[in-house]
C-alpha positions as CSV (number, residue, x, y, z in Angstrom):
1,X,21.8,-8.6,-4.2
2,X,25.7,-8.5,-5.3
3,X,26.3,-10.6,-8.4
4,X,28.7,-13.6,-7.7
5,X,31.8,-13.1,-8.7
6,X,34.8,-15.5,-10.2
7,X,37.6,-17.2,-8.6
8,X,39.9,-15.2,-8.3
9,X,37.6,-12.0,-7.1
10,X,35.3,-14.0,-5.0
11,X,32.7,-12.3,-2.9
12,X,31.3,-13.7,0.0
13,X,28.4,-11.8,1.3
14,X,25.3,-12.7,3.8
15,X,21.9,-10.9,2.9
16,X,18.7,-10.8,5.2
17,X,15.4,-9.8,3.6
18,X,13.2,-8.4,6.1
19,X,9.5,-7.8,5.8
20,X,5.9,-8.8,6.5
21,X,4.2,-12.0,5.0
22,X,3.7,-10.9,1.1
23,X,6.1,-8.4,0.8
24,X,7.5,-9.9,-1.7
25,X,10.9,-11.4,0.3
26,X,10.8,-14.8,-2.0
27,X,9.7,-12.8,-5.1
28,X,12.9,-11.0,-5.1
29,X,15.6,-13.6,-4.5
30,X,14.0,-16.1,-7.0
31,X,14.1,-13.1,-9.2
32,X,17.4,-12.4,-8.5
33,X,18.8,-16.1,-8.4
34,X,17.3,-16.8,-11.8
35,X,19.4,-14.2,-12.9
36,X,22.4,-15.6,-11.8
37,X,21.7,-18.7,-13.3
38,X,21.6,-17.2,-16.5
39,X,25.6,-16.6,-16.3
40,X,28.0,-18.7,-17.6
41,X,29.6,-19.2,-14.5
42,X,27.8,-22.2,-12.8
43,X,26.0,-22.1,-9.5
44,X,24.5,-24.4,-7.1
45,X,21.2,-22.7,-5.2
46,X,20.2,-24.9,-2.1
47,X,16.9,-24.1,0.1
48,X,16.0,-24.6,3.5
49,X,13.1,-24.0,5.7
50,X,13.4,-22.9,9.2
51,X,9.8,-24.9,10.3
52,X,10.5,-27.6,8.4
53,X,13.4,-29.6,10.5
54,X,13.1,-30.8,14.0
55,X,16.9,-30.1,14.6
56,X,20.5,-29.2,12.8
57,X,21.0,-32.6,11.3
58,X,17.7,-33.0,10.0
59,X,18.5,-29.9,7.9
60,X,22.3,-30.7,7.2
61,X,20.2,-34.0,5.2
62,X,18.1,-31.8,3.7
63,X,20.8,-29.3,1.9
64,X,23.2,-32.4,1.4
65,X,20.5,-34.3,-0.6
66,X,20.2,-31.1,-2.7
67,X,23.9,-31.7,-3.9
68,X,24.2,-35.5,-4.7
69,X,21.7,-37.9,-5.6
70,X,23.4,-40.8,-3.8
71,X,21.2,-41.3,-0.4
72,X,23.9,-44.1,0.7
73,X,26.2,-40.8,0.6
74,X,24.0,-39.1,3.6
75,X,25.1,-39.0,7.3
76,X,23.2,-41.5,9.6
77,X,19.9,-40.6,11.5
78,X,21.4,-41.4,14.6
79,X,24.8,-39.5,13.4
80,X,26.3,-36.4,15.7
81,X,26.0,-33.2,14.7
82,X,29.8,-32.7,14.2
83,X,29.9,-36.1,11.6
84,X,27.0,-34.2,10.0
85,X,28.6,-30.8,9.7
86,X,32.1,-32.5,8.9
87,X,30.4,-34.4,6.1
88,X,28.5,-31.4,4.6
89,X,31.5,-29.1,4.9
90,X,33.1,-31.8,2.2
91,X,30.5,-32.1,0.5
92,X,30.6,-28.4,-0.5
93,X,34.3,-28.2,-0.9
94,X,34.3,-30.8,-3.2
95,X,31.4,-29.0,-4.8
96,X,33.2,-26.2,-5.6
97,X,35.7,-27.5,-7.2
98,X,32.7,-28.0,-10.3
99,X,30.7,-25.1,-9.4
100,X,31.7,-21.5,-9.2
101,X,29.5,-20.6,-6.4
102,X,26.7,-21.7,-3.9
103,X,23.8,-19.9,-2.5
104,X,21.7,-21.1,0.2
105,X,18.8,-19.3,1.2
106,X,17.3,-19.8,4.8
107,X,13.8,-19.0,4.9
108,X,11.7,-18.5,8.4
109,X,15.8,-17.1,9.6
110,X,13.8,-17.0,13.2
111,X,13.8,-20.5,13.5
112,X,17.4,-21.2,13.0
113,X,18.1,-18.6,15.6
114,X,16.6,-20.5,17.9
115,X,18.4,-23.6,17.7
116,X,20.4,-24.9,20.7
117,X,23.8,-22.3,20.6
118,X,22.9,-21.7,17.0
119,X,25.6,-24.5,15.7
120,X,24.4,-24.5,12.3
121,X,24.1,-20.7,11.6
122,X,28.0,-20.1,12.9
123,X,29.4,-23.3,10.9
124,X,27.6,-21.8,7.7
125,X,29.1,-18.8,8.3
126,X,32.5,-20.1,8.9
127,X,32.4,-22.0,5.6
128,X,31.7,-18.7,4.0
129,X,34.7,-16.7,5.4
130,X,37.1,-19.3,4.2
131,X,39.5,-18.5,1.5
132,X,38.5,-20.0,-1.6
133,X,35.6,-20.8,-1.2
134,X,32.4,-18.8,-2.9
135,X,29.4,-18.9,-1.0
136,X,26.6,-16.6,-0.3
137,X,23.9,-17.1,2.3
138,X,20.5,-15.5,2.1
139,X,18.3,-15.3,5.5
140,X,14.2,-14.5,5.0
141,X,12.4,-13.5,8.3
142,X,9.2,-11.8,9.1
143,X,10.5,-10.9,12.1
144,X,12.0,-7.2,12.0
145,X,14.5,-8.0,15.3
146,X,15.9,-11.4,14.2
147,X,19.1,-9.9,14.7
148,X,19.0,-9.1,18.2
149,X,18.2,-13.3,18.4
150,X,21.7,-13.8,17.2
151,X,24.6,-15.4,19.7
152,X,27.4,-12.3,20.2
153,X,29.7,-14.8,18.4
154,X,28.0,-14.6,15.4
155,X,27.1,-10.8,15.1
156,X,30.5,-10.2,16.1
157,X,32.5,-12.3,13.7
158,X,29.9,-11.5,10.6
159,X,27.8,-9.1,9.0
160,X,24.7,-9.0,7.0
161,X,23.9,-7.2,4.7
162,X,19.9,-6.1,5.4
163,X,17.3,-5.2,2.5
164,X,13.9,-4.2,3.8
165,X,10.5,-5.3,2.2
166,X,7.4,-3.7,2.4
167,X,3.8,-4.1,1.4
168,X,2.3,-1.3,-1.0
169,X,1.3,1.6,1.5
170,X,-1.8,3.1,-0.6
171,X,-4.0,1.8,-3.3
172,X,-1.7,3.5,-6.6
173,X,1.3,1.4,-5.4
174,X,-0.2,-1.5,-5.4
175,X,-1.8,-0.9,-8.7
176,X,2.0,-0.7,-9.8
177,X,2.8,-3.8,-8.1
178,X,-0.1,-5.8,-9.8
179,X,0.9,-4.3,-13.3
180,X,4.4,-4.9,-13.2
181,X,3.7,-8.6,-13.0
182,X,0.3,-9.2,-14.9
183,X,1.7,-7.3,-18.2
184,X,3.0,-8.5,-21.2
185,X,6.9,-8.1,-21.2
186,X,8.3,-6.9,-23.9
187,X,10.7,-9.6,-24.8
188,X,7.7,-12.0,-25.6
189,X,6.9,-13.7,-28.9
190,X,3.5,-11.2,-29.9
191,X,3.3,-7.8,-32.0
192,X,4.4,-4.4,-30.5
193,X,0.7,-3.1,-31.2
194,X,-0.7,-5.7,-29.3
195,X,1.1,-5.6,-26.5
196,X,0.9,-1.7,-26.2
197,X,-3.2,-2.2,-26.5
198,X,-3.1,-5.0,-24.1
199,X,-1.1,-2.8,-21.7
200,X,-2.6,0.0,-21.7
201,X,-5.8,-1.9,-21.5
202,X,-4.8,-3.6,-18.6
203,X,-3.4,-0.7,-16.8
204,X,-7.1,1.2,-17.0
205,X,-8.9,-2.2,-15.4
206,X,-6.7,-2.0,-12.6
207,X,-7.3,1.3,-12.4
208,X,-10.8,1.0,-12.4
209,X,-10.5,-1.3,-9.0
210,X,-9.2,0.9,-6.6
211,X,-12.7,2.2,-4.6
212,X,-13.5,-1.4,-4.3
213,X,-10.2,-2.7,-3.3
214,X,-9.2,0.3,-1.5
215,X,-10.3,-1.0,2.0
216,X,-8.9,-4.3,1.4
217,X,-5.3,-2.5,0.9
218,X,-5.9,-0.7,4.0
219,X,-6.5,-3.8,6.0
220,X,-2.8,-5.3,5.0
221,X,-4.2,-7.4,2.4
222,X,-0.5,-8.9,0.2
223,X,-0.1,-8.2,-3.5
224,X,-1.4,-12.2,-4.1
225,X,-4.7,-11.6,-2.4
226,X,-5.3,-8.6,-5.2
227,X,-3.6,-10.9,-7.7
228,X,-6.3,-13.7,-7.1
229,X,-8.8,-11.0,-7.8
230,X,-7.2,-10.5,-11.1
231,X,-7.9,-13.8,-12.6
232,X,-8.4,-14.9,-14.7
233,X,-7.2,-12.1,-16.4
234,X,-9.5,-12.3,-19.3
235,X,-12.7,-11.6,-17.0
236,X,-10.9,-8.5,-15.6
237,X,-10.0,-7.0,-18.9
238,X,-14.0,-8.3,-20.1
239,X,-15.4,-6.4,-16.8
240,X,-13.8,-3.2,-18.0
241,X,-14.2,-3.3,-21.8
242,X,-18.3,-3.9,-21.2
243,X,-18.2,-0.8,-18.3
244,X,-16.3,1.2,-20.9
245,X,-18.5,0.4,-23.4
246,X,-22.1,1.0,-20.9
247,X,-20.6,4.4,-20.0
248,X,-20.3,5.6,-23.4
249,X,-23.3,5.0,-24.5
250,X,-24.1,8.8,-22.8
251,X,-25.7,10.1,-19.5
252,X,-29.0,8.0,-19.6
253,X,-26.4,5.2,-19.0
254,X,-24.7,6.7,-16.3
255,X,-28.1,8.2,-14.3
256,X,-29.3,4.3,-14.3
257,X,-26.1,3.2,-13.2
258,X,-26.5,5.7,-10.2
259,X,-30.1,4.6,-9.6
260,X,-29.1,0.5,-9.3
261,X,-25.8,0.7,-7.0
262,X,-26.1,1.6,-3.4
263,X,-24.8,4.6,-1.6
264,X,-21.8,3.1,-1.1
265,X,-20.6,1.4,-3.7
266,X,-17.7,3.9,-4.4
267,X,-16.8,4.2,-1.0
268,X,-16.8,1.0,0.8
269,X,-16.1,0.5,4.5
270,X,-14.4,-2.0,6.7
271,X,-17.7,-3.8,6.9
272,X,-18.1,-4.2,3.3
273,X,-14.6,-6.0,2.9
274,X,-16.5,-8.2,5.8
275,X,-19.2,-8.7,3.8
276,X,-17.2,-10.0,1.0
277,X,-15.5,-12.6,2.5
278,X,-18.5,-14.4,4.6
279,X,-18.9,-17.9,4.1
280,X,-22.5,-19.1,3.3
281,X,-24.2,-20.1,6.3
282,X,-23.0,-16.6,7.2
283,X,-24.5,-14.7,4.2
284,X,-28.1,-17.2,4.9
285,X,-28.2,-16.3,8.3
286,X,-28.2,-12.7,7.5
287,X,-30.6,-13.4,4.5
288,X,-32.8,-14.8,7.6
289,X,-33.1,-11.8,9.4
290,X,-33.4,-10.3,6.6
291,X,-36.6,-11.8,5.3
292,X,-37.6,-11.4,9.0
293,X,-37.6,-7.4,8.4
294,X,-39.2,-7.4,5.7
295,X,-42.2,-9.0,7.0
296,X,-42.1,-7.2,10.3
297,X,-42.0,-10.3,12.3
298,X,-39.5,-10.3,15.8
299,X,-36.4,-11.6,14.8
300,X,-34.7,-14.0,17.5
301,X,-32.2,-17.0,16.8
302,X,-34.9,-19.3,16.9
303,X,-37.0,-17.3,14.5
304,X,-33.9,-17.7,12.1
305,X,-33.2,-20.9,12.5
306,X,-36.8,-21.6,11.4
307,X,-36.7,-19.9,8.9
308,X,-33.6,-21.6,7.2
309,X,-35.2,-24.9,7.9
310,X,-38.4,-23.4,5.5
311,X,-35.4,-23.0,2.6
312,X,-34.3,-26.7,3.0
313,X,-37.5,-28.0,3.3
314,X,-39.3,-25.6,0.7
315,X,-36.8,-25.2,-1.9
316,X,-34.0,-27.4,-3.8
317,X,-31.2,-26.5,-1.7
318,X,-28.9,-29.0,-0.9
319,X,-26.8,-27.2,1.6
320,X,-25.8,-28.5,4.9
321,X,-28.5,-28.5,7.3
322,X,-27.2,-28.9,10.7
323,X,-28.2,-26.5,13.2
324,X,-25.3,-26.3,15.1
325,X,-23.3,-25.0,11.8
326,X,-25.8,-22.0,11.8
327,X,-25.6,-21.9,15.5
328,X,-21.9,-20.9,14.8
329,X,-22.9,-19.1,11.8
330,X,-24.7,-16.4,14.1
331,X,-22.5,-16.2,16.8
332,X,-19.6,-15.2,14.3
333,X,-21.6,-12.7,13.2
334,X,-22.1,-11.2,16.7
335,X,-18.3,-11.4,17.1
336,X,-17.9,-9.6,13.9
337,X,-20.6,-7.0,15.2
338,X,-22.4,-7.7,11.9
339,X,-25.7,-8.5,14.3
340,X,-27.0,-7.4,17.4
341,X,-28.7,-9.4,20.6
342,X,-30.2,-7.7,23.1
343,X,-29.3,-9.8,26.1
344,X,-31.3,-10.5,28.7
345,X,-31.0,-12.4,32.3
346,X,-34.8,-13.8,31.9
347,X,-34.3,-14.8,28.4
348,X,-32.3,-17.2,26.9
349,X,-30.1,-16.6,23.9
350,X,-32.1,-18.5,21.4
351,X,-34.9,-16.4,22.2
352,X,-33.5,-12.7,22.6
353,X,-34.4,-10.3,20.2
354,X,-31.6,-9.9,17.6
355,X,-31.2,-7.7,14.8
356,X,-28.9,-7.1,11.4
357,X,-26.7,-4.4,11.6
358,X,-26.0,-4.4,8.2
359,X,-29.8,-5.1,6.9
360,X,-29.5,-1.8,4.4
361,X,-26.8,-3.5,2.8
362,X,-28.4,-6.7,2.3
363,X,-31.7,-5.0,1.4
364,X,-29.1,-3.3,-1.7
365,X,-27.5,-6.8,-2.3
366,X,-31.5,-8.6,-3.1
367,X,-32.6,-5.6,-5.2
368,X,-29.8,-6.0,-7.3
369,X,-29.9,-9.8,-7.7
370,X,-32.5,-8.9,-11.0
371,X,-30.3,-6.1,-12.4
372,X,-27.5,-7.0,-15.5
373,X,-26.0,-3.8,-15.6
374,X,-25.0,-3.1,-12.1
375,X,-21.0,-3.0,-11.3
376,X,-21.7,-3.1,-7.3
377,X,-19.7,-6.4,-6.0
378,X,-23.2,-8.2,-4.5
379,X,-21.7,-11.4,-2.8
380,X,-25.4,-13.0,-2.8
381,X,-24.8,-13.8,-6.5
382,X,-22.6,-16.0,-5.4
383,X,-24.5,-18.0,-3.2
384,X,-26.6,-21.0,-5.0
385,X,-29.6,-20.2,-7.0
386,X,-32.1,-21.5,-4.4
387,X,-30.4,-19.4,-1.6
388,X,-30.7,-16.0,-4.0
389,X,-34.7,-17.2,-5.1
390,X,-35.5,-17.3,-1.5
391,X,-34.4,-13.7,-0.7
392,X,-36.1,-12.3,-3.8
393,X,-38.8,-14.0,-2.5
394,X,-39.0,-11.5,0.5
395,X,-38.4,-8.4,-1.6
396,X,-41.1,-9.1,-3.9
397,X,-43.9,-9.9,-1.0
398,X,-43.0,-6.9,0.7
């Protein structure tokens, strides 16, 4: 982004950030504005969202409201949009006689495209092209042909400058990404050793992440999905500092580790991102046909559905009960391709045979609910304690 310059070089320029949700569009111009605001030239910054407004003047209110604090000031409701336009065009004029220069970034760009002869857009950049006058208008869209949306008047009389955004495109990029914002900079108020140590430390977690989040990377998962998974920091830089410490304690350590995590706990799969990301009458259905197995008993919807009822009726789990929920529960999961019914004309759903297709998984998941040491992410721990009692109650009968 160019830096804004003084009166008497003044630089108007139009920038449009291109990119995917979570690429990091906003990231950069807040990083960039707060820059500019640390200069002793004074600048006004006004925002604008594309969704938010039902039509021009709804938005010429919103930006005007961001540069007096006198409502009476505002154009009417019921005002045109050239008394609108008119009024906000003096509005900035008189603003820049106090400010040195205005940026107004338009996020969602796609929506003021599609305005009515995009009115707005080509008075904005009019304003911009006049002498004198020091203002700089950002655009944000997720869509990568917004330009070719544009009226010939506009492309024609203006130019945009374009900046491409991008989400990390393997697992060590986005380790960079994650670092570059979770570290300690070094301008902050702590001891050089410590920060080196916490860096470094830092670093190594993140590190340590990339077979388990590898297949969430690959799936187009943003930098703030990964960055949620961080926090709070303290329990990622914990989880590495106690696997540091079990792995040093020699190759006894590292043979059990082996023994308690399943096959694929270094390489996961599509399914396992899945997995991870079920919602709990999801994870008890599967616990259903699960328990099922393991007593060799045919495993239908009905079966299931009894067989939760036996865990709110048996147990102290105060979960919701309804049927239909689970009902939902499975047929998600047969959409996801998680289970398998074999369909039949003479048989009706509830009572076709059905099975897990991911029972080896779940069979890992119970047998490590009793282990402390094992790094595998097992999201059965985090279902209540009733729900993980009643699957080790299958694995010890068996």
């Amino acid at each position: 982004m160019s830096t804004v310059k003084g009166a008497d070089d003044s630089e108007n320029s139009s920038i449009l950030l291109l990119g995917e949700a979570g690429s990091g569009k906003t990231h950069l111009v807040e990083s960039c504005i707060s820059k500019i605001l640390t200069l002793p030239q004074s600048t006004a910054v006004l925002r604008a969202h594309g969704k938010n407004y039902n039509n021009d003047l709804e938005c010429i209110r919103h930006l005007a409201t961001q540069l007096t604090d006198s409502v009476v000031a505002l154009p009417r409701v019921n005002a045109s949009f050239e008394q609108g336009m008119s009024w906000l065009r003096n509005l900035l004029q008189e603003t820049f006689r106090s400010t040195g220069a205005i940026i107004i970034v338009l996020d969602k760009f796609e929506h003021f495209c599609s305005r009515t002869r995009q009115t707005l857009l080509y008075n904005l950049f009019d304003i911009a092209q006049e002498a004198h006058v020091r203002l700089s208008i950002i655009g944000m869209s997720e869509k990568m042909d917004v330009m070719d949306s544009l009226e010939k008047r506009i492309k024609s009389r203006f130019s945009m400058r374009h900046v491409l955004t991008f989400l990390p495109t393997n697992i060590d990029a986005l380790v960079k990404v994650l670092f570059s914002k979770l570290q300690l900079p070094a301008t902050c108020d702590l001891s050089r050793n410590f920060k080196c140590q916490f860096n470094r430390h830092l670093m190594s977690a993140l590190l340590a992440k990339r077979h388990m989040w590898k297949p969430d990377a690959e799936l187009g998962r943003p930098p703030t999905w990964f960055l949620a998974q961080c926090l709070p920091l303290s329990g990622l830089l914990m989880e590495y500092l106690e696997e540091e410490s079990f792995c040093s304690q020699g190759p006894s350590a590292k043979r059990l580790r082996t023994a308690v995590e399943p096959p694929s706990a270094s390489t996961y799969s599509a399914t396992h991102v899945l997995l991870r990301n079920l919602c709990d009458s999801e994870h008890i259905v599967l616990l259903g046909l699960y328990r099922l197995n393991q007593r060799g008993a045919t495993s239908t919807l009905s079966t299931v559905l009894h067989e939760i009822a036996m865990l709110h009726e048996n147990s102290c789990f105060t979960g919701d009960r309804h049927v239909d929920g689970y009902c939902a529960a499975f047929d998600r999961l047969t959409q996801m391709k998680l289970v398998q019914v074999c369909s039949s004309a003479d048989v009706a759903k509830r009572y076709a045979k059905c099975c897990s297709l991911v029972g080896s998984s779940y069979d890992a998941f119970v047998h490590n609910l009793g282990e402390l040491d094992a790094r595998m992410h097992n999201p059965v721990k985090q279902l209540p304690f009733p729900v993980q009692e009643w699957a080790l109650a299958a694995k010890n009968k068996r």
